[in-house]
C-alpha positions as CSV (number, residue, x, y, z in Angstrom):
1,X,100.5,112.6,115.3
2,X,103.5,113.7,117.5
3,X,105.5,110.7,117.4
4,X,106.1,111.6,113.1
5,X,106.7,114.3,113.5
6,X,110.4,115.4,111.8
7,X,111.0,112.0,111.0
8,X,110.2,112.1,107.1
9,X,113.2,111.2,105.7
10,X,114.4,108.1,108.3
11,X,110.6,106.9,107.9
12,X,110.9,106.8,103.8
13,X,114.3,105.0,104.0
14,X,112.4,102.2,106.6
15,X,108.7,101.7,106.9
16,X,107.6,102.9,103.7
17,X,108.7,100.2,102.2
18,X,107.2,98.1,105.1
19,X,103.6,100.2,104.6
20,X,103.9,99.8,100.7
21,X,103.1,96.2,101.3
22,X,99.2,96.6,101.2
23,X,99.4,99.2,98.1
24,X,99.2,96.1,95.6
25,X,95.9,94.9,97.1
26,X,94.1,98.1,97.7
27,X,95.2,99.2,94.3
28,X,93.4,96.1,93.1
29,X,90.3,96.5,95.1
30,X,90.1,100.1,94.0
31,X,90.0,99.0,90.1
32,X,91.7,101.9,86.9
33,X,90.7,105.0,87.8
34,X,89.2,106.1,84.5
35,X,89.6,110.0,85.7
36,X,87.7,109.9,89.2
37,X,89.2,111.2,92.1
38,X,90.4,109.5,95.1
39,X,92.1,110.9,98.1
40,X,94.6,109.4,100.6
41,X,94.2,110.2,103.9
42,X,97.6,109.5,106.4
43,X,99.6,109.9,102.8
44,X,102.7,110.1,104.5
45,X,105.8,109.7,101.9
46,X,103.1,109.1,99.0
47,X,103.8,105.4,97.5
48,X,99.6,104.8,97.6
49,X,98.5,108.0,96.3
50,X,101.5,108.1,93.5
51,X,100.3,104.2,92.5
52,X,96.4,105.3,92.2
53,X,97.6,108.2,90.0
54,X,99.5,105.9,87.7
55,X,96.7,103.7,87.7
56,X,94.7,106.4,85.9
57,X,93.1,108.2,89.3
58,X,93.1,111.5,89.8
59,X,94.7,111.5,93.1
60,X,95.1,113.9,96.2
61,X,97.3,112.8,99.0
62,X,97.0,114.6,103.2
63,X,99.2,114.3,105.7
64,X,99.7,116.7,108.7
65,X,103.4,116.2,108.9
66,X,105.7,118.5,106.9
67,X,108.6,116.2,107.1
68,X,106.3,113.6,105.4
69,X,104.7,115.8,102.6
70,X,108.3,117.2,101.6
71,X,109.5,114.0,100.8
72,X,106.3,113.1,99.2
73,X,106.4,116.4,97.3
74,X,110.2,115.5,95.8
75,X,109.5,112.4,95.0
76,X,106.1,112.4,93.4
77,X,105.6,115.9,92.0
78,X,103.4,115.1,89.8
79,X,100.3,114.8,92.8
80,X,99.0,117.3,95.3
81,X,99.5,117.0,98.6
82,X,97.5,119.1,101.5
83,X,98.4,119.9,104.8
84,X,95.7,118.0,106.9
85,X,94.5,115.1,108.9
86,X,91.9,113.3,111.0
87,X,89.8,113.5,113.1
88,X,88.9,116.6,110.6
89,X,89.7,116.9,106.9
90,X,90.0,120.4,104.9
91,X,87.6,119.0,102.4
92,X,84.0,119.5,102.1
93,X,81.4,116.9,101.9
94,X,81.2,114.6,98.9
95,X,84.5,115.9,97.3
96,X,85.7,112.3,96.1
97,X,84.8,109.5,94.6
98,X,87.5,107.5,96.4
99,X,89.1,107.4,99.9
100,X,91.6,105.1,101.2
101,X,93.6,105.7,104.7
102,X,96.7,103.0,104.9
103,X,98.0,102.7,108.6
104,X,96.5,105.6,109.3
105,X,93.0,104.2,111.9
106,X,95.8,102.6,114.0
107,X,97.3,105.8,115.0
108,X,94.4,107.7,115.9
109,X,92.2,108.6,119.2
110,X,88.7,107.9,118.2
111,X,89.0,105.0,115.7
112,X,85.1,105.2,114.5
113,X,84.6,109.3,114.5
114,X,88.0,109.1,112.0
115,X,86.4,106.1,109.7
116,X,83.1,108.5,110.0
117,X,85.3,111.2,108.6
118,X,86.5,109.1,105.5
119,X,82.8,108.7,104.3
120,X,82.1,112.4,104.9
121,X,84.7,113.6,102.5
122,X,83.7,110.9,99.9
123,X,80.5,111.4,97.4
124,X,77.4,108.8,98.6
125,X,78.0,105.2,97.8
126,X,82.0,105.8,97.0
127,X,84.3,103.1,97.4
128,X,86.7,103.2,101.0
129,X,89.0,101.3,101.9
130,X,91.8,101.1,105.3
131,X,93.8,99.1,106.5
132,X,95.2,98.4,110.5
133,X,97.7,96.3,111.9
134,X,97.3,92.6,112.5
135,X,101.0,92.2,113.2
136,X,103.0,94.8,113.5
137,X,106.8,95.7,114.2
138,X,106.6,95.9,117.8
139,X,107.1,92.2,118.5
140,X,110.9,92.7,116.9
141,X,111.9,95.7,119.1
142,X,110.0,93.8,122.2
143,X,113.0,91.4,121.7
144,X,115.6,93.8,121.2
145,X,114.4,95.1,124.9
146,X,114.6,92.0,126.2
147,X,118.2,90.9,124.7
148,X,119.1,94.3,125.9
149,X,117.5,94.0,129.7
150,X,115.7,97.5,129.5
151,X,112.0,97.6,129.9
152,X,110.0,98.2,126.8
153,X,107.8,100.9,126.5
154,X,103.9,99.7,127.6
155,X,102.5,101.2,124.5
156,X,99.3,103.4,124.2
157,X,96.4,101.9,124.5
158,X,92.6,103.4,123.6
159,X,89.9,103.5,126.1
160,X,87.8,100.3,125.8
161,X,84.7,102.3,124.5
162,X,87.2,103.3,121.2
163,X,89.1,100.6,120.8
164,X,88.6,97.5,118.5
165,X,89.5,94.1,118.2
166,X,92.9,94.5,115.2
167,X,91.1,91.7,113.1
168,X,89.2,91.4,109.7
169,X,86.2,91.0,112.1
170,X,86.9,93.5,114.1
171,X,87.7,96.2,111.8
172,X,84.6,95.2,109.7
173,X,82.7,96.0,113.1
174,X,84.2,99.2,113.7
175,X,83.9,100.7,110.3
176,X,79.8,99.6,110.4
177,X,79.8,101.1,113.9
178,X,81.2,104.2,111.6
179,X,78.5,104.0,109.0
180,X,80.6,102.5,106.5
181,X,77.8,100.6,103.9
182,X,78.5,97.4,102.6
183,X,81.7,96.4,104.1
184,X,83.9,93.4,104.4
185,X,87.9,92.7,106.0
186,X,90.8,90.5,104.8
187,X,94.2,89.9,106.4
188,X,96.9,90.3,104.3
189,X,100.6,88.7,104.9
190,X,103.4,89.4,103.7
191,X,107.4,89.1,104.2
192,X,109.1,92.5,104.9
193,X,113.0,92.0,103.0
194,X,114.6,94.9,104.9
195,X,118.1,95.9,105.8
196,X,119.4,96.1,109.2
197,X,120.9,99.1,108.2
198,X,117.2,100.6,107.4
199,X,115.9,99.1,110.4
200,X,118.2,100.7,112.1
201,X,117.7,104.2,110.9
202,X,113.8,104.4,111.8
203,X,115.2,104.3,115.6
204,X,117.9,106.3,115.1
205,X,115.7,108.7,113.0
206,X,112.8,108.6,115.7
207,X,110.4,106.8,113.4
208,X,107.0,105.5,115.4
209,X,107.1,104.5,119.2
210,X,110.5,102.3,119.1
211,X,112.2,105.9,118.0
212,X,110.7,107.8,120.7
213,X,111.6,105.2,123.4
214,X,115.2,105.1,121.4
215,X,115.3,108.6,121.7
216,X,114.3,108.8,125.5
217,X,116.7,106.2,126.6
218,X,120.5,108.1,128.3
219,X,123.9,107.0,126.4
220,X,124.7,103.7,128.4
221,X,120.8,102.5,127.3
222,X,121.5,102.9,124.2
223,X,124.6,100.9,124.1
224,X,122.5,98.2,125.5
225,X,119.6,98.7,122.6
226,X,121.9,98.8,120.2
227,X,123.4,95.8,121.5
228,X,120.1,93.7,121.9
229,X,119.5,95.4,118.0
230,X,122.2,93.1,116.7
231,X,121.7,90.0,118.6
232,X,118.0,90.2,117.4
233,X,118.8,90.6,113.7
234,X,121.4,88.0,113.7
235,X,118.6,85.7,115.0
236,X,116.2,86.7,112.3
237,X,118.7,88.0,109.8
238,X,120.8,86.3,106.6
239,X,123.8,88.6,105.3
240,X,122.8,91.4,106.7
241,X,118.8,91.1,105.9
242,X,116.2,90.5,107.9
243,X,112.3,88.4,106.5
244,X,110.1,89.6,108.9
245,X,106.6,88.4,108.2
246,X,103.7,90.9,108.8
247,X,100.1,90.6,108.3
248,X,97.5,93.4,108.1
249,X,93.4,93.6,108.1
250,X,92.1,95.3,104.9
251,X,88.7,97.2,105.2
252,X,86.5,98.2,102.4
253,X,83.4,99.4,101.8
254,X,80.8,102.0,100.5
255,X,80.5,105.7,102.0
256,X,76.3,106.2,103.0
């Protein structure tokens, strides 16, 4: 979880609004909460876990990152949020009747021993749901590298035996490989309205791996980057906006 780490604030003012776009359908796949509990793995500023709350859930949110929890902590003060994250939760077994992880099975090492960790924490036959990236932000900031002429970053990849296809079938796979019970994917699009100014911000701010390669790159670089930023938004941009569709896979199912 390196790459978040300080970058609470930028992140809020950028991709949470960008992450928020799946809160509507796993909301609706979690149905009113009627006074069960549900936690929220990867909570980061905590949009998810504040909506399951108002929705009548009594909801925990977990993050590892300070940066991410203070912001959550000032702007939803009405929920808890721990200190913690995969691949091991502070939480015994069976200690919700919920779990959801948004973004969060993208980001980690061992994608199957982290879904595995989900079901432990939640009571036998509770709902879980995740979701992963389909289509993500890189392809924007591959562009800005390219209108710039600097080299874009190669990007991490798993080790075949842990990685998984980023598809409705092949997170369905992936969680069954975890033990998830009863589980089925959807892909989800949506258009993300954002602000170049915003957009801006989670580079400047460091926020996920085109702010670390922002951050690595020496003064003249980032001249260029900021350069190739512009072109690229006035290519995809209106007065000063930018519609940048984005499509996720959404993964539910039932702890064993």
């Amino acid at each position: 979880m390196k790459q978040w780490a300080g970058v609470g604030e930028a992140y809020a003012a950028s991709y949470a609004s960008l992450c928020a776009g799946t809160i509507g359908t796993l909301t609706d796949m979690l149905g009113p909460g009627g006074g069960r509990t549900v936690l929220d793995v990867g909570s980061g500023t905590g949009d998810l876990v504040a909506r399951l709350a108002r929705e009548g859930w009594r909801a925990t949110g977990c993050d590892p990152e300070a940066s991410m929890r203070a912001v959550a902590e000032r702007e939803h003060p009405e929920v808890p949020f721990i200190a913690g994250g995969l691949p091991r939760l502070p939480f015994d077994d069976d200690s919700f009747d919920a779990v959801t992880a948004n973004f969060v099975l993208n980001h980690v090492d061992d994608p199957r021993r982290s879904a595995g960790e989900l079901a432990r924490v939640a009571g036998a036959g509770a709902p879980l749901a995740a979701t992963v990236w389909v289509s993500s932000p890189s392809w924007f900031w591959r562009e800005v590298c390219e209108r710039a002429d600097l080299e874009p970053a190669a990007g991490e990849r798993l080790p075949p035996q842990r990685d998984f296809a980023r598809t409705a079938d092949g997170l369905t796979a992936m969680l069954r490989d975890a033990g998830w019970r009863e589980v089925s994917s959807t892909e989800s699009t949506w258009v993300w309205e954002v602000s170049s100014a915003a957009l801006w911000s989670s580079a400047e701010g460091g926020v996920a791996s085109a702010g670390l390669f922002y951050g690595a790159l020496n003064a003249a670089a980032r001249v260029r980057f900021r350069r190739g930023f512009d072109a690229t938004c006035a290519a995809h941009g209106r007065g000063g906006v930018l519609s940048l569709p984005h499509t996720a896979a959404v993964g539910v199912g039932r702890a064993p």
